[in-house]
PDB file of N, CA, C and O in Angstrom, chain B, residues numbered from 101:
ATOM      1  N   UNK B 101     -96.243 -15.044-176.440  1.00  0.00           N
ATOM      2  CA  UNK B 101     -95.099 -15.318-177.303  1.00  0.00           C
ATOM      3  C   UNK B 101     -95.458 -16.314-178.393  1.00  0.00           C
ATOM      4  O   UNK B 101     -96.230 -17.269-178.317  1.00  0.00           O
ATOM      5  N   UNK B 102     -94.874 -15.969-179.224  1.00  0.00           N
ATOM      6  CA  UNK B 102     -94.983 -17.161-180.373  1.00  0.00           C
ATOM      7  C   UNK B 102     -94.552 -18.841-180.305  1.00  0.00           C
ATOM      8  O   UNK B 102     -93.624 -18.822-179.496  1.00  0.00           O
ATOM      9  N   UNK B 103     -94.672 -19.747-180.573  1.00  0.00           N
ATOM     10  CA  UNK B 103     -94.309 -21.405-180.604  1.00  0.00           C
ATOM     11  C   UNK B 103     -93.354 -21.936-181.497  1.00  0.00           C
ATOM     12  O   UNK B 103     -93.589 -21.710-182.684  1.00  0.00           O
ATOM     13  N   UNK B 104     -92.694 -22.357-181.327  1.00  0.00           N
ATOM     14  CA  UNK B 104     -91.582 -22.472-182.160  1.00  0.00           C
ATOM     15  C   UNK B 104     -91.441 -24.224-181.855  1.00  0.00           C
ATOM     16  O   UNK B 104     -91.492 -24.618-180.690  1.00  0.00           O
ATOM     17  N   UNK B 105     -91.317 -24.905-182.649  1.00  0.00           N
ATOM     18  CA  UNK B 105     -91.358 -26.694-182.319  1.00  0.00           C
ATOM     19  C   UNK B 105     -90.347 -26.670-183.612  1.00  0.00           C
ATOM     20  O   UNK B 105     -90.045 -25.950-184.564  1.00  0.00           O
ATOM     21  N   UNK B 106     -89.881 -28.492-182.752  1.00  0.00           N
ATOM     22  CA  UNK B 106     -88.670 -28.642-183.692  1.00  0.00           C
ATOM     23  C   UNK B 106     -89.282 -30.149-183.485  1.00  0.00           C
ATOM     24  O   UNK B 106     -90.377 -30.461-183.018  1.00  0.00           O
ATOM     25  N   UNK B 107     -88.107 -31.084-184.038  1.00  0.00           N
ATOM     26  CA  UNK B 107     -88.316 -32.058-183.649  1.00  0.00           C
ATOM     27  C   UNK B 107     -87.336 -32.998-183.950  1.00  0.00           C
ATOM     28  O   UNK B 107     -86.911 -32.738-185.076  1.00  0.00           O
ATOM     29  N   UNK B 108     -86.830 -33.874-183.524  1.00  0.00           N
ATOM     30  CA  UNK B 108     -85.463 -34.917-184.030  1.00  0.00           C
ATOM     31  C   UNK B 108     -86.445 -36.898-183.776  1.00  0.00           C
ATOM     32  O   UNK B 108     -87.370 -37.216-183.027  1.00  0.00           O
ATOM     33  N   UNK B 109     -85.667 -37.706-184.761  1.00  0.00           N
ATOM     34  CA  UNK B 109     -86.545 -38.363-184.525  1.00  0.00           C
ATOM     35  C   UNK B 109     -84.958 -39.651-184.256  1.00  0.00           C
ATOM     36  O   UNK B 109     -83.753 -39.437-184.387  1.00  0.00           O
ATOM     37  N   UNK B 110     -85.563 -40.674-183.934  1.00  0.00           N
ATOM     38  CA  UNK B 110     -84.367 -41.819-183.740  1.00  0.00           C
ATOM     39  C   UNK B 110     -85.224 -43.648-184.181  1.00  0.00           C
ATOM     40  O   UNK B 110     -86.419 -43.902-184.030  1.00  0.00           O
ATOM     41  N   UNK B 111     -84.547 -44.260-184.520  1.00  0.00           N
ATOM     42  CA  UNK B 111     -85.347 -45.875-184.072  1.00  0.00           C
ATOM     43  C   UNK B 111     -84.962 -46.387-182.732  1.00  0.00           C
ATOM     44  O   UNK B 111     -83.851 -46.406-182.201  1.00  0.00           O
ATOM     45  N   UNK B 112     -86.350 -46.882-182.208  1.00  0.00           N
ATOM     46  CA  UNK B 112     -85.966 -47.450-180.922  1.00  0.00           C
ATOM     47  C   UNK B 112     -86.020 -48.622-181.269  1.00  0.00           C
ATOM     48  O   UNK B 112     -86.416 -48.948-182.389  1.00  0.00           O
ATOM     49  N   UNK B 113     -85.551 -49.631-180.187  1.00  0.00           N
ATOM     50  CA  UNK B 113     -85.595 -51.336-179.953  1.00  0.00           C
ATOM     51  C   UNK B 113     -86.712 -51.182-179.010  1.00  0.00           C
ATOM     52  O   UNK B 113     -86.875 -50.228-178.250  1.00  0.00           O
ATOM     53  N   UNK B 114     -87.620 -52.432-179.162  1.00  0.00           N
ATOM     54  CA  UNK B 114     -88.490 -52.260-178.119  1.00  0.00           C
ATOM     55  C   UNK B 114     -87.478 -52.998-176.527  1.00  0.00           C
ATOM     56  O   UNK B 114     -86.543 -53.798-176.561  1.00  0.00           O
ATOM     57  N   UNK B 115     -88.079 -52.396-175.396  1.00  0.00           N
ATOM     58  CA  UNK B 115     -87.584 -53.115-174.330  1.00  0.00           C
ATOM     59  C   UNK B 115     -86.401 -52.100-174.128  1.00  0.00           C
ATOM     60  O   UNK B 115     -86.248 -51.774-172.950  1.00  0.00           O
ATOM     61  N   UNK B 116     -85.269 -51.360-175.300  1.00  0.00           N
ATOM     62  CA  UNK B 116     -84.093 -50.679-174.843  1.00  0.00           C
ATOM     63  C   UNK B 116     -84.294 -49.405-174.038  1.00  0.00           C
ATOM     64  O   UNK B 116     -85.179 -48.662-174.463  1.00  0.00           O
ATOM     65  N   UNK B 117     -83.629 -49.016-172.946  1.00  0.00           N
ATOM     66  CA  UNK B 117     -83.785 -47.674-172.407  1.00  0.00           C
ATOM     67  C   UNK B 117     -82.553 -47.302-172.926  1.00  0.00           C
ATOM     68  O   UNK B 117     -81.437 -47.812-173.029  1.00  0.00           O
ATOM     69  N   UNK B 118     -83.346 -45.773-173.356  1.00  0.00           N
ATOM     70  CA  UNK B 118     -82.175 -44.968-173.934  1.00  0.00           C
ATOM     71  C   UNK B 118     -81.851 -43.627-173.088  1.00  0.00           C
ATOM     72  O   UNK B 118     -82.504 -43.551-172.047  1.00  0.00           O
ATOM     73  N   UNK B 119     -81.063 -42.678-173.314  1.00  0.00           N
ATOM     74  CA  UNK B 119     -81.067 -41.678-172.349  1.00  0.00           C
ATOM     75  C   UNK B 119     -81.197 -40.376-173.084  1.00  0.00           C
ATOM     76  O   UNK B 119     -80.319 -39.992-173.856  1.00  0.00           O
ATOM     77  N   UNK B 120     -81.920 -39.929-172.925  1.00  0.00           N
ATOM     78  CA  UNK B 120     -81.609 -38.098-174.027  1.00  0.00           C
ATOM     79  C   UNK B 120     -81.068 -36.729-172.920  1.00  0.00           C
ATOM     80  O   UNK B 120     -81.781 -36.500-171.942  1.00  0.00           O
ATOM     81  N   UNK B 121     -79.828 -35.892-173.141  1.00  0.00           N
ATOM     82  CA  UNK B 121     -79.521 -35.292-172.434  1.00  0.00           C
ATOM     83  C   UNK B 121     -80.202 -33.954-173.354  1.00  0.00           C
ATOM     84  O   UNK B 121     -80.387 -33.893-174.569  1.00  0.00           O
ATOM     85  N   UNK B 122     -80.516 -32.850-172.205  1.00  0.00           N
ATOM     86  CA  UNK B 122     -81.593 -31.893-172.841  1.00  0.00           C
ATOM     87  C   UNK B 122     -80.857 -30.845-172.056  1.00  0.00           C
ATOM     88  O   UNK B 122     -80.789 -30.895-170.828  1.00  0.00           O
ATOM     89  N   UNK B 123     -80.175 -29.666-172.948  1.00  0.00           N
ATOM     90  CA  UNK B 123     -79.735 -28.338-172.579  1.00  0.00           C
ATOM     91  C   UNK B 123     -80.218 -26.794-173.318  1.00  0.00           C
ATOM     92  O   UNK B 123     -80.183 -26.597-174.532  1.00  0.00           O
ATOM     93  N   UNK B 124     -80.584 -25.963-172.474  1.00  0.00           N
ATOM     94  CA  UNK B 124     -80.914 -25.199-173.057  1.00  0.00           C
ATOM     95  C   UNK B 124     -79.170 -24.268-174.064  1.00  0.00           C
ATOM     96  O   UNK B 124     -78.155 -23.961-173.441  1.00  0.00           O
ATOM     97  N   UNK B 125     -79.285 -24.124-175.057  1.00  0.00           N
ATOM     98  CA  UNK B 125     -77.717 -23.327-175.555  1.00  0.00           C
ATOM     99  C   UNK B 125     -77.661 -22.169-175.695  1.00  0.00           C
ATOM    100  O   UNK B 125     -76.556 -21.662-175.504  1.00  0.00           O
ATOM    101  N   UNK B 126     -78.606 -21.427-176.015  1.00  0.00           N
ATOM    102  CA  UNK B 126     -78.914 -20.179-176.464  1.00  0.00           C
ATOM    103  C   UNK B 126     -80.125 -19.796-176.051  1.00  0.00           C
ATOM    104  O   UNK B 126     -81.116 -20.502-176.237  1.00  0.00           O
ATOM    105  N   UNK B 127     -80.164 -18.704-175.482  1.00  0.00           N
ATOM    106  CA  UNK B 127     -81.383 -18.143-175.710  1.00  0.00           C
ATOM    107  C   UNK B 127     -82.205 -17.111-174.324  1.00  0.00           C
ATOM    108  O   UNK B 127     -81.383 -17.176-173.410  1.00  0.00           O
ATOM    109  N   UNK B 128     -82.885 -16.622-174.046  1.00  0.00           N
ATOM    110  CA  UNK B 128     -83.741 -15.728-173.082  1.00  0.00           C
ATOM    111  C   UNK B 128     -83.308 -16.411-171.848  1.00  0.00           C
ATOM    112  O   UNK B 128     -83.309 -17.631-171.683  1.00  0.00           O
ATOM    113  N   UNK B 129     -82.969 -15.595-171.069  1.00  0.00           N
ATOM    114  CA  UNK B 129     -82.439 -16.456-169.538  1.00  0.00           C
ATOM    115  C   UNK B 129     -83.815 -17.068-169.013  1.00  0.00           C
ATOM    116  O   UNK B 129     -83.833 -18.046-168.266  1.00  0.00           O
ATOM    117  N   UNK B 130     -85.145 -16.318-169.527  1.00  0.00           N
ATOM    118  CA  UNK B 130     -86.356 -17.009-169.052  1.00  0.00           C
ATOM    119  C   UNK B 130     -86.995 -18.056-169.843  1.00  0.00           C
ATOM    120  O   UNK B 130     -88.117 -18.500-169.599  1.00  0.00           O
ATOM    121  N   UNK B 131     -86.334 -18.387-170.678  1.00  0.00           N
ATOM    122  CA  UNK B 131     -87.162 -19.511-171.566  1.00  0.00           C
ATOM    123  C   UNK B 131     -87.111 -20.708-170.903  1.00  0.00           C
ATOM    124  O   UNK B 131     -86.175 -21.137-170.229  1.00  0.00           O
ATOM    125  N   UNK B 132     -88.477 -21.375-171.195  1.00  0.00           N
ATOM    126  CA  UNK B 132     -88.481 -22.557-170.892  1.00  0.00           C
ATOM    127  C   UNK B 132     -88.797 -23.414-171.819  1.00  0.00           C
ATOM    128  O   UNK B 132     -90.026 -23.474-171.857  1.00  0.00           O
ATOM    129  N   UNK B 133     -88.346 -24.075-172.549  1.00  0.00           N
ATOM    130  CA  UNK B 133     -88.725 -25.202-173.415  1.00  0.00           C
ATOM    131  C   UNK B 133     -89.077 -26.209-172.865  1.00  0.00           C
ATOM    132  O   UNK B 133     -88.950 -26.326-171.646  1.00  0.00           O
ATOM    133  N   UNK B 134     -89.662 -27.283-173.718  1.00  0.00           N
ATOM    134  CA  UNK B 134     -90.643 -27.902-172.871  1.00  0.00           C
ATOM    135  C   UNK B 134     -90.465 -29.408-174.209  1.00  0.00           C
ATOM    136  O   UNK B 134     -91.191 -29.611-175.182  1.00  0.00           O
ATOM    137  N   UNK B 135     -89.543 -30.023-173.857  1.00  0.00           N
ATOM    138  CA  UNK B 135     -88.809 -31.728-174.141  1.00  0.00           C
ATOM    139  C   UNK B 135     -89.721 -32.541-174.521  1.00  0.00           C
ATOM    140  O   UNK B 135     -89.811 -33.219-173.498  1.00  0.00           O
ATOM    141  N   UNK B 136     -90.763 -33.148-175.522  1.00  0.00           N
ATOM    142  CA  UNK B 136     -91.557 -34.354-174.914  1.00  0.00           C
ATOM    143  C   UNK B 136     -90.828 -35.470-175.717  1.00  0.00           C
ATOM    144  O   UNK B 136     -90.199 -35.253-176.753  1.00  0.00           O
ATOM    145  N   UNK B 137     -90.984 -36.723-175.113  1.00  0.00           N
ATOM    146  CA  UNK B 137     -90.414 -37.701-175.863  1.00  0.00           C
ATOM    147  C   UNK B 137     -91.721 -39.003-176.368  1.00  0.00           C
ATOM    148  O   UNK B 137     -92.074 -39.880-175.580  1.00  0.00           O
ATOM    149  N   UNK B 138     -92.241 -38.888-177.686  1.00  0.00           N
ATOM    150  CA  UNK B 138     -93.088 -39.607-178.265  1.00  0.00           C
ATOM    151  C   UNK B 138     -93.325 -40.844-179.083  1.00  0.00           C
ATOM    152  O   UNK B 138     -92.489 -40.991-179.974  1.00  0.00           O
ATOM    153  N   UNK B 139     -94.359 -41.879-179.000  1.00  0.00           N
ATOM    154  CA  UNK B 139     -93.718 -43.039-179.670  1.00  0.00           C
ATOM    155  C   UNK B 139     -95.568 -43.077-180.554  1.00  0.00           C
ATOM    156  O   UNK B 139     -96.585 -42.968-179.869  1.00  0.00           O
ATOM    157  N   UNK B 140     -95.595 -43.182-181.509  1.00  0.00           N
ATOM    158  CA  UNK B 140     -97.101 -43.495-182.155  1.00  0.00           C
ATOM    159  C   UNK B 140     -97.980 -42.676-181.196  1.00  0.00           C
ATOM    160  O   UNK B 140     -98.869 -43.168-180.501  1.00  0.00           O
ATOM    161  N   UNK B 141     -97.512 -40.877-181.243  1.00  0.00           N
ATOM    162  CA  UNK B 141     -98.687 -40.167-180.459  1.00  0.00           C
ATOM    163  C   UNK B 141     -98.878 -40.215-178.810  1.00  0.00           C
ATOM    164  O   UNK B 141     -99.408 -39.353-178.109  1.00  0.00           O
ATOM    165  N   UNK B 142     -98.360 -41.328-178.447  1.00  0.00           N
ATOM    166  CA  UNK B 142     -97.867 -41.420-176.700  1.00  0.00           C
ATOM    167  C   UNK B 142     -97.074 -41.002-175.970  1.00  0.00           C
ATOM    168  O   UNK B 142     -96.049 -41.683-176.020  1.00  0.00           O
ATOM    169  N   UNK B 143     -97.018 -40.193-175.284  1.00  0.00           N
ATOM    170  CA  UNK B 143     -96.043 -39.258-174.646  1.00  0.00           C
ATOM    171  C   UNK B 143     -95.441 -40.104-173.591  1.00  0.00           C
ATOM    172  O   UNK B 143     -96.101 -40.503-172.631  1.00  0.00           O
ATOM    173  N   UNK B 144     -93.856 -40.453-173.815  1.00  0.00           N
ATOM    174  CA  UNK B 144     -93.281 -41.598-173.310  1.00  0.00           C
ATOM    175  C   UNK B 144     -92.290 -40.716-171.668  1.00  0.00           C
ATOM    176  O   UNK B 144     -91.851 -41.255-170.652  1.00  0.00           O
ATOM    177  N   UNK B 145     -92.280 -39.551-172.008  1.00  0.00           N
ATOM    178  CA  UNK B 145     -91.629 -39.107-171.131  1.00  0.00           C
ATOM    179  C   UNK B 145     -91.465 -37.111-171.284  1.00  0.00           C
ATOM    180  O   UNK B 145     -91.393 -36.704-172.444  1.00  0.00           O
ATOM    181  N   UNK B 146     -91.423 -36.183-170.309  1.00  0.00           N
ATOM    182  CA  UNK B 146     -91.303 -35.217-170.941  1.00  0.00           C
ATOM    183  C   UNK B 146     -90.580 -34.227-169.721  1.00  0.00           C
ATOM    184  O   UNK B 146     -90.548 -34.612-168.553  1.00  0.00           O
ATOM    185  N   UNK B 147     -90.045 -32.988-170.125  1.00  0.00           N
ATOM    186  CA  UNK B 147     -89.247 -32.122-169.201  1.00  0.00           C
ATOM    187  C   UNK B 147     -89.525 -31.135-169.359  1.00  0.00           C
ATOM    188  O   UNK B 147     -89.964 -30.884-170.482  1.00  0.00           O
ATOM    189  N   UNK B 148     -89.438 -29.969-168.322  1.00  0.00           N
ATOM    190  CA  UNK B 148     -88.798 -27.949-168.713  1.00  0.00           C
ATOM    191  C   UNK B 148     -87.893 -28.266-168.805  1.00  0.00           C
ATOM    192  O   UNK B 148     -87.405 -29.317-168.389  1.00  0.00           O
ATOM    193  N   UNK B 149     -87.472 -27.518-169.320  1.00  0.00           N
ATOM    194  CA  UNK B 149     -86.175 -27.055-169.473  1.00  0.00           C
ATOM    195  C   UNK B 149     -85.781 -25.754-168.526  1.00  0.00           C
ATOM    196  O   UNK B 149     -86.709 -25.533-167.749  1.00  0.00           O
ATOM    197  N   UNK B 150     -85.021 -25.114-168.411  1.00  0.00           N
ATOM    198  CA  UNK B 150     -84.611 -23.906-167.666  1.00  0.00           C
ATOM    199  C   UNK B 150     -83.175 -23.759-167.112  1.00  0.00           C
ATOM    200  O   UNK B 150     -82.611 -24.674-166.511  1.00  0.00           O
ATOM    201  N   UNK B 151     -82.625 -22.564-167.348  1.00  0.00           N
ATOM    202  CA  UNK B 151     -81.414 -22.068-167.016  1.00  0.00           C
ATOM    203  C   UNK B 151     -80.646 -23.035-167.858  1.00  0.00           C
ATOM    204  O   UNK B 151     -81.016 -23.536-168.920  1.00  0.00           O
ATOM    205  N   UNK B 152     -79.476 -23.228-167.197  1.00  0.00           N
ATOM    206  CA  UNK B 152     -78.389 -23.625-168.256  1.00  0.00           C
ATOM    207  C   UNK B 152     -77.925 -25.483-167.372  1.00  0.00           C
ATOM    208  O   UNK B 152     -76.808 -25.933-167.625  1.00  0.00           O
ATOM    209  N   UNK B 153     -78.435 -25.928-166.870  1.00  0.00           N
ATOM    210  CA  UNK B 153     -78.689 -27.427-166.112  1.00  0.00           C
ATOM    211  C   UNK B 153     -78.916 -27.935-167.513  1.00  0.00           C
ATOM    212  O   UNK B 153     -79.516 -27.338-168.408  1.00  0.00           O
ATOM    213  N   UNK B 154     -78.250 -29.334-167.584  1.00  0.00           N
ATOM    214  CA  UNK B 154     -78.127 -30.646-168.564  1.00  0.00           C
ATOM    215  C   UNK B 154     -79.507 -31.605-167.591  1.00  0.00           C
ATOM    216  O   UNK B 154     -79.327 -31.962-166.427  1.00  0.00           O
ATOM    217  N   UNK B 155     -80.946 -31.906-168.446  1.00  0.00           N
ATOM    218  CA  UNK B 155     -81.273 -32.986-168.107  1.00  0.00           C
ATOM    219  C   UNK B 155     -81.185 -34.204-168.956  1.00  0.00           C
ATOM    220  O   UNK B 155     -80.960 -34.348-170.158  1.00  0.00           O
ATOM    221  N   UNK B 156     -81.451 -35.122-167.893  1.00  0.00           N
ATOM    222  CA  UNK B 156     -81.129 -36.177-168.373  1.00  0.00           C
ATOM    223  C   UNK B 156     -82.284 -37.011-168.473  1.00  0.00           C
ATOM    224  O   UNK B 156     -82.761 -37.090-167.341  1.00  0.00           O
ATOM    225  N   UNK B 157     -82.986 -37.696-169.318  1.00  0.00           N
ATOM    226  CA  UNK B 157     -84.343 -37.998-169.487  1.00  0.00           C
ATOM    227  C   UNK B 157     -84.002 -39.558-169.880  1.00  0.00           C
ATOM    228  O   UNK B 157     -83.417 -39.934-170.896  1.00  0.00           O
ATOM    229  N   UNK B 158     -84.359 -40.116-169.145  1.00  0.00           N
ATOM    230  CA  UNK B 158     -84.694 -41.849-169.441  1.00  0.00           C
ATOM    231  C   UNK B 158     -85.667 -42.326-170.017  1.00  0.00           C
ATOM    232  O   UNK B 158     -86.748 -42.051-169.496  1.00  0.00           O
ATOM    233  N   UNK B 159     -85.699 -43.264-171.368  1.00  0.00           N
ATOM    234  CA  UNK B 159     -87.021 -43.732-171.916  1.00  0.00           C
ATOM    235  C   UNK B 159     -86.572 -45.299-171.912  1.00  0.00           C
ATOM    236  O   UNK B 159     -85.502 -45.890-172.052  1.00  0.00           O
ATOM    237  N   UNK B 160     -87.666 -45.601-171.726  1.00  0.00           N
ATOM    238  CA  UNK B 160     -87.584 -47.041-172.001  1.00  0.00           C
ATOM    239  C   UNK B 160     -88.651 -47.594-173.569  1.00  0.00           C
ATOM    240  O   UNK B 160     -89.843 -47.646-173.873  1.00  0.00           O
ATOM    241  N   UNK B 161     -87.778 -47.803-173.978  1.00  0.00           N
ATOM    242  CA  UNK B 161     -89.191 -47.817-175.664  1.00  0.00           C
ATOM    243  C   UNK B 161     -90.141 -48.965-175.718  1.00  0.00           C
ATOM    244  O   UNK B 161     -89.642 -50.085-175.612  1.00  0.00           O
ATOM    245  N   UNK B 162     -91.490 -48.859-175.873  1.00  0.00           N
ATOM    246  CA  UNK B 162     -92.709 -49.355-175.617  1.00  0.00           C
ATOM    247  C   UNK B 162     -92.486 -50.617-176.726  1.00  0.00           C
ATOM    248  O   UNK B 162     -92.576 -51.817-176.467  1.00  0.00           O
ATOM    249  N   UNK B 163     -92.068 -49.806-178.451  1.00  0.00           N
ATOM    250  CA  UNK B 163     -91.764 -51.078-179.216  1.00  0.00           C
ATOM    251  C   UNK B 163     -90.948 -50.433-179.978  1.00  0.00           C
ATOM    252  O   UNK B 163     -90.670 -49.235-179.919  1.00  0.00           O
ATOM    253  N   UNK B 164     -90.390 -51.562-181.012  1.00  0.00           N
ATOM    254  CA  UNK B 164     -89.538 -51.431-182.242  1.00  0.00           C
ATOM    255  C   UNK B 164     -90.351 -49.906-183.083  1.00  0.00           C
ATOM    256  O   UNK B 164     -91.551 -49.693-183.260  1.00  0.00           O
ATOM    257  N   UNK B 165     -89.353 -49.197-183.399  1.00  0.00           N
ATOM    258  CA  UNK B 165     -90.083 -48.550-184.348  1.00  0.00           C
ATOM    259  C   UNK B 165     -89.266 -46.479-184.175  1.00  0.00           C
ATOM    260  O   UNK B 165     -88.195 -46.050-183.745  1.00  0.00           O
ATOM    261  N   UNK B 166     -90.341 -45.898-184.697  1.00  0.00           N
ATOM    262  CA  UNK B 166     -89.748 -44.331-184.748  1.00  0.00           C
ATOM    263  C   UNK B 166     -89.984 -43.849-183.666  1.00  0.00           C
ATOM    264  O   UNK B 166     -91.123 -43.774-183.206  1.00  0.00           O
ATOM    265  N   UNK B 167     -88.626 -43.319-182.906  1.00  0.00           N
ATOM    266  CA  UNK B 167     -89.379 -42.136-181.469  1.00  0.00           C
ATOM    267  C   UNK B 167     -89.158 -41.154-181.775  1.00  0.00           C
ATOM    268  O   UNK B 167     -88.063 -40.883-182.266  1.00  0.00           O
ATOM    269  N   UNK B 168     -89.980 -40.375-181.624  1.00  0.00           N
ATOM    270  CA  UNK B 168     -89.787 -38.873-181.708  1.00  0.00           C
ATOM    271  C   UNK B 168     -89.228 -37.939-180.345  1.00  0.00           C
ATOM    272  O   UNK B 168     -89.405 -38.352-179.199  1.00  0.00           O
ATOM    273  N   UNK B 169     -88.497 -36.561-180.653  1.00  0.00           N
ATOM    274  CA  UNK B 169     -88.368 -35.889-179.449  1.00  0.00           C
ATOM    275  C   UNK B 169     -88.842 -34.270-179.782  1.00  0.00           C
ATOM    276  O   UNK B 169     -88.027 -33.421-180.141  1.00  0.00           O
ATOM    277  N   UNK B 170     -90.019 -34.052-179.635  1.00  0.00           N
ATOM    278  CA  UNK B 170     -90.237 -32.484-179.640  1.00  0.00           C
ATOM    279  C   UNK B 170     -89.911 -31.418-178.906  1.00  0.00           C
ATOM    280  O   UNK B 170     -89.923 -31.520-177.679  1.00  0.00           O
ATOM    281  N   UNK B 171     -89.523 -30.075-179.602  1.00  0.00           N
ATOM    282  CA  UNK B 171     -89.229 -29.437-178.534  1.00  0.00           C
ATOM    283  C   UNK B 171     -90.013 -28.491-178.875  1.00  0.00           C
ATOM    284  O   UNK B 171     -90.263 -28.231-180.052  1.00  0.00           O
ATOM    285  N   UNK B 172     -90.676 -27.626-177.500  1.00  0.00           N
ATOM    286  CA  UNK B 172     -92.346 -26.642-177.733  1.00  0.00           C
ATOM    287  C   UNK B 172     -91.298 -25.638-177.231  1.00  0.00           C
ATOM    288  O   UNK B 172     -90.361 -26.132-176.604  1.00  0.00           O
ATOM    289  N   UNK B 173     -91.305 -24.508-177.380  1.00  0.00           N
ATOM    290  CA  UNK B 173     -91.055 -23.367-177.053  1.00  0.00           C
ATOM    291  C   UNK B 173     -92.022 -22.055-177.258  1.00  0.00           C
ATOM    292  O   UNK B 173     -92.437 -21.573-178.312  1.00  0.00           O
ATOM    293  N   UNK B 174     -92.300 -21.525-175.548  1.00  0.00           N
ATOM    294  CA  UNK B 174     -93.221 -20.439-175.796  1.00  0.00           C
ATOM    295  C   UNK B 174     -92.776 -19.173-175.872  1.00  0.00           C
ATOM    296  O   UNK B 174     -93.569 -18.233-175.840  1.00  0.00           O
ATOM    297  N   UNK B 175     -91.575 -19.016-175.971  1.00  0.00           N
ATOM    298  CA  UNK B 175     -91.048 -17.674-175.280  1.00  0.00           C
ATOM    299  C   UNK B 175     -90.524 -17.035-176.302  1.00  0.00           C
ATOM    300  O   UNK B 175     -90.019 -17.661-177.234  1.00  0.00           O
ATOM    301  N   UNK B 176     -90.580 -15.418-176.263  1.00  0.00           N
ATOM    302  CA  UNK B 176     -90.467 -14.592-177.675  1.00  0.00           C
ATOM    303  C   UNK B 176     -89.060 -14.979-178.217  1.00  0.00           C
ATOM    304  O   UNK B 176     -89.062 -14.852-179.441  1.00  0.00           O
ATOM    305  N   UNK B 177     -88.057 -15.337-177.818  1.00  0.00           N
ATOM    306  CA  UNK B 177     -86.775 -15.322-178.346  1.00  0.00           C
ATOM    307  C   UNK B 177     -86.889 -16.476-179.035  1.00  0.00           C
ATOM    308  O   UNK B 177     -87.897 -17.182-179.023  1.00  0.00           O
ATOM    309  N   UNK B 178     -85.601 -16.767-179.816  1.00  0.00           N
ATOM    310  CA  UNK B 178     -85.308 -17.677-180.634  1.00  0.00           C
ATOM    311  C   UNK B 178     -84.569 -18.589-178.727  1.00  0.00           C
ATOM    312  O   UNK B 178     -84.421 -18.132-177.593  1.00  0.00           O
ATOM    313  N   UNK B 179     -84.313 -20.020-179.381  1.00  0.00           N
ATOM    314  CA  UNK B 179     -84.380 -20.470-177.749  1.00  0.00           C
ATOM    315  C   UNK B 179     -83.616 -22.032-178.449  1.00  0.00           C
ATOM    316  O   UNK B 179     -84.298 -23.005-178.771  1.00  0.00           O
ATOM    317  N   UNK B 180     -82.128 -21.968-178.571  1.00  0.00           N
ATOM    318  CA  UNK B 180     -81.733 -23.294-179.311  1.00  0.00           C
ATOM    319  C   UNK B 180     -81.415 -24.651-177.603  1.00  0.00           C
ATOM    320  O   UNK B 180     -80.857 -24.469-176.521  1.00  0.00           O
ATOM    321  N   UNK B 181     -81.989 -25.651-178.107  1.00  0.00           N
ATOM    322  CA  UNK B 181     -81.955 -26.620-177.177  1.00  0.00           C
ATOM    323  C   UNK B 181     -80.740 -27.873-177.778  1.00  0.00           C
ATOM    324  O   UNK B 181     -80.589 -28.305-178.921  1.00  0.00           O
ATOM    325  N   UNK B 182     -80.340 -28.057-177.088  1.00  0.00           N
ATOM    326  CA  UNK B 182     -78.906 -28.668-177.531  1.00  0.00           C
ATOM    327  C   UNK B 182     -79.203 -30.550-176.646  1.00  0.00           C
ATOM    328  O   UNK B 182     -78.989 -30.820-175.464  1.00  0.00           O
ATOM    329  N   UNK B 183     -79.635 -31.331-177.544  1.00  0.00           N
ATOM    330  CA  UNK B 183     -80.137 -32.248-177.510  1.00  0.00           C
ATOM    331  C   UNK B 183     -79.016 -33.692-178.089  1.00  0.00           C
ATOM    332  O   UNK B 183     -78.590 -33.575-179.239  1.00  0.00           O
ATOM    333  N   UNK B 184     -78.580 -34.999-177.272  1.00  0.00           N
ATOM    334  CA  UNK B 184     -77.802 -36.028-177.498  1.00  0.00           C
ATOM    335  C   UNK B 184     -78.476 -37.315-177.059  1.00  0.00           C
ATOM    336  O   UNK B 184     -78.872 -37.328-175.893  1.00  0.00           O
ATOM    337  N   UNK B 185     -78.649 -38.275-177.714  1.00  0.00           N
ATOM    338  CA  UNK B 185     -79.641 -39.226-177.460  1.00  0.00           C
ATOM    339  C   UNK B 185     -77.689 -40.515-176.844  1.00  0.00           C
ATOM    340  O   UNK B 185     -76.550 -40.357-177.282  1.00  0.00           O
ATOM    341  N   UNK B 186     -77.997 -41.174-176.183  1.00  0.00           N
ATOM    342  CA  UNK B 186     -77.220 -42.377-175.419  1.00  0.00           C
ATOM    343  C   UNK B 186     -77.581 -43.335-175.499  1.00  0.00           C
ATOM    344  O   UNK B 186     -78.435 -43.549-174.639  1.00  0.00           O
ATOM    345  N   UNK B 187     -77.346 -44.360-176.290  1.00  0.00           N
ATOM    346  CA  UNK B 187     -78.065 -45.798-176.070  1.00  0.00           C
ATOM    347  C   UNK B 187     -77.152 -46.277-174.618  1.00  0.00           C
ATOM    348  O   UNK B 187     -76.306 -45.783-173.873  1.00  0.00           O
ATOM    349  N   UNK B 188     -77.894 -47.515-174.760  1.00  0.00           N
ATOM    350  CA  UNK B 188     -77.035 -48.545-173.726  1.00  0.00           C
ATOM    351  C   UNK B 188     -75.315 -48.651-174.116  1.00  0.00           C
ATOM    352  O   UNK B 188     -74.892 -48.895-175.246  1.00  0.00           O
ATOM    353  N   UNK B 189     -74.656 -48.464-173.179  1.00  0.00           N
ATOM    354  CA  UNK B 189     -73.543 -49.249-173.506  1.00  0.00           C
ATOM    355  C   UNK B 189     -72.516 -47.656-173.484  1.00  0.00           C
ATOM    356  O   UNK B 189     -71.394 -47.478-173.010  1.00  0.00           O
ATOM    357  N   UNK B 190     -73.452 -46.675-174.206  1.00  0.00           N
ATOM    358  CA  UNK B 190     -72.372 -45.357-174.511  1.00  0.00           C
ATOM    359  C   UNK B 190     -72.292 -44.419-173.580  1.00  0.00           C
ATOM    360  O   UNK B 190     -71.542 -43.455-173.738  1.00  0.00           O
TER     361      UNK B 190
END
């Protein structure tokens, strides 16, 4: 199947844990997308995805600065991942 990557980006605080909830919305009942959560190239945390289950992914950010959240998809369909980042407090 073809690769399909996306990507959303956020500022972290260093020291804050944040929460990203990760759903698959659309797409091949077999797809699996595949979540990573990145800070300067370091893979801070990562998930499958599968079926229609909400995960919930905890980061704690290494430092001040840009995190990234990629999403890899191998599977022939189009495959939308329905993604909400939570700081503290919300």
């Amino acid at each position: 199947g073809k690769r399909t990557q996306d990507s959303v980006v956020f500022k972290g605080v260093a020291g804050e844990t944040v929460t990203l909830t990760a759903q698959i919305a659309s797409g091949w009942e077999t797809a699996q997308p595949y979540v990573e959560v990145l800070q300067n190239g370091n893979s801070l945390a990562y998930e499958t995805l599968s079926g229609d289950a909400v995960y919930r992914i905890e980061v704690t950010v290494p430092e001040s600065g840009i995190v990234s959240v990629m999403v890899s998809d191998y599977s022939d369909g189009p495959t939308v991942v329905e993604l909400h980042l939570l700081r503290p407090g919300e």
